[in-house]
C-alpha angles and dihedrals in degrees: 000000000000130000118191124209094267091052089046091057097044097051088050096052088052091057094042102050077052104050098042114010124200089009092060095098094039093063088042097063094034076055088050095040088053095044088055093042087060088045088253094138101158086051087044093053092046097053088047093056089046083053090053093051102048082056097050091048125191111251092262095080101132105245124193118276121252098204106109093096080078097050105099117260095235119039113245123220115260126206116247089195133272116345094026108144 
C-alpha cells in the first residue's frame, strides 16, 4: 500500500491533533522553524503544511461532549457491594 505526501499529512495531523491538542500546531512549526534553521527547506515546507492542516482539521477531530445536561442534578447513592452501610 502506498501513501502519498498529502495522506501522509493528513494522517499525521490527525495524530497529532490527537496527541496533543491545541498544541499540535505549535510543535509542528517549532519543528519547521528548526528544520530551516538547519537549511532543511523541503522538511521545513512539509512540516508547514502539516501545521496548516492541523489548523484547518477534518471534521473528526474528537470535541467535548455536551451531554451533562443529562447527568442528574443530585448524585444518587450507589451500591459498593454486600455489606455496604
Amino acid at each position: 500500500m502506498h501513501i502519498d505526501l498529502n495522506e501522509a499529512i493528513k494522517i499525521h495531523a490527525r495524530v497529532g491533533r490527537t496527541r496533543f491538542g491545541r498544541g499540535a500546531k505549535k510543535r509542528a512549526l517549532k519543528t519547521a522553524h528548526d528544520l530551516r534553521l538547519k537549511g532543511d527547506l523541503a522538511g521545513a515546507a512539509v512540516w508547514e503544511r502539516l501545521a496548516a492542516e492541523i489548523d484547518r482539521g477534518d471534521g473528526n477531530m474528537v470535541r467535548p461532549s455536551r451531554a451533562k445536561h443529562l447527568l442528574p442534578s443530585t448524585p444518587r447513592s450507589v451500591s459498593t457491594g454486600p455489606g455496604d452501610a
